[in-house]
N, C-alpha and C positions, 0 to 999 in steps of 0.2 A: 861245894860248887857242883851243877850238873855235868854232865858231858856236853863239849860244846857238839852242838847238830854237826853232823858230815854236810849239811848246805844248808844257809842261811835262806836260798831262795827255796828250797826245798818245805823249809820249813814254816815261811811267811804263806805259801802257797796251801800249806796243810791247814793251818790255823783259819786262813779266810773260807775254806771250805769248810769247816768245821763251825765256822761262824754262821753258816748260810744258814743252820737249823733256828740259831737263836734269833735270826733277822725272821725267819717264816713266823718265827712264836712269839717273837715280842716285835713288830717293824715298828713301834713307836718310839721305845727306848734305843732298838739301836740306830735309827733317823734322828733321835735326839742327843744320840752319843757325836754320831756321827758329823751332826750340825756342831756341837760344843768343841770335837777336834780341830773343823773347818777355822772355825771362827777366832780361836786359841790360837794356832800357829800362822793364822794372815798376819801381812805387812803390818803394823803400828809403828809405833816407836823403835822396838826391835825390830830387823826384818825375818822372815820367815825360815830363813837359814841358821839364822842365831836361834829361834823357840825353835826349831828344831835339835838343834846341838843340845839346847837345856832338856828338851823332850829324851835324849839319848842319854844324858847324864843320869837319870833319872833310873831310866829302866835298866842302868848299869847295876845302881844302889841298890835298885830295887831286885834284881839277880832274874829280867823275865828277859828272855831270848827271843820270846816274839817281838818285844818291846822294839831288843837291840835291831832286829831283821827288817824291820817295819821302818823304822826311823831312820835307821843305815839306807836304805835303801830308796826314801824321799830323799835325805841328805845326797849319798849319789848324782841324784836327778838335780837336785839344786847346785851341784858343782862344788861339793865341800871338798877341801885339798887335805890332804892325807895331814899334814900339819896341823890346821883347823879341828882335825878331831884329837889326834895326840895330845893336844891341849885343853882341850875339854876333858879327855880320858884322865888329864894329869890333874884338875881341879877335882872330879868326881872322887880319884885315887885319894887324895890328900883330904877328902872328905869323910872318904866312905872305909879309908883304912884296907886293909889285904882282901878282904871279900869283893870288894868296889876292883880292887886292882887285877882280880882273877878273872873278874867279868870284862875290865876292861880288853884285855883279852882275848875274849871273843868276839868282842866289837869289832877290834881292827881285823879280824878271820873276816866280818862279815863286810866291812871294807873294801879287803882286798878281793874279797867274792863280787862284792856288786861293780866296783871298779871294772874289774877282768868284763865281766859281763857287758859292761854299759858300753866298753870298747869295740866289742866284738860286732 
């Protein structure tokens, strides 16, 4: 497991700037990353709260903390209730086995980070 970050926002803040060089070197690829995220997490069938949640689940399994910061933090904004993700943390857990559970973990840090924040 890594250390979880001392702030989620700290750290979504780091990685978008660190992004800027590859948007200068590649704007196609990531215009078209960025069009395939837009497009993936709109309303359908699911709405965009729920392809988020599964987006979360995801970067849980997958152990990437930008993932968790990133997604927590649209989630946040969409109004996900602290239950809603506990539940999601609990299918990823039961998925992903103790690794998925150690990340889960650092999701609800990054939670109660954005929460705190979004209040303020």
């Amino acid at each position: 497991m890594s250390n979880p970050p001392t702030k989620y926002r700290d750290l979504t803040q780091t990685v978008s700037a660190n992004l800027a060089s590859l948007r200068a070197g590649t704007p196609e690829v990531m215009k078209s990353f960025s069009e395939l995220g837009r497009h993936a997490t709109s309303d359908g069938a699911l709405d965009r709260k729920t392809k988020e949640l599964i987006a979360l689940a995801l970067g849980v399994a997958a152990r990437c903390d930008p993932c968790i910061g990133f997604h927590m933090q649209t989630l946040v904004k969409l109004g996900v209730t602290r239950q809603e993700v506990e539940e999601a943390l609990g299918v990823v857990t039961y998925m992903g086995g103790g690794p998925s559970l150690m990340y889960a973990a650092n999701a609800v840090a990054a939670f109660q980070e954005f929460s705190q924040a979004a209040a303020r």
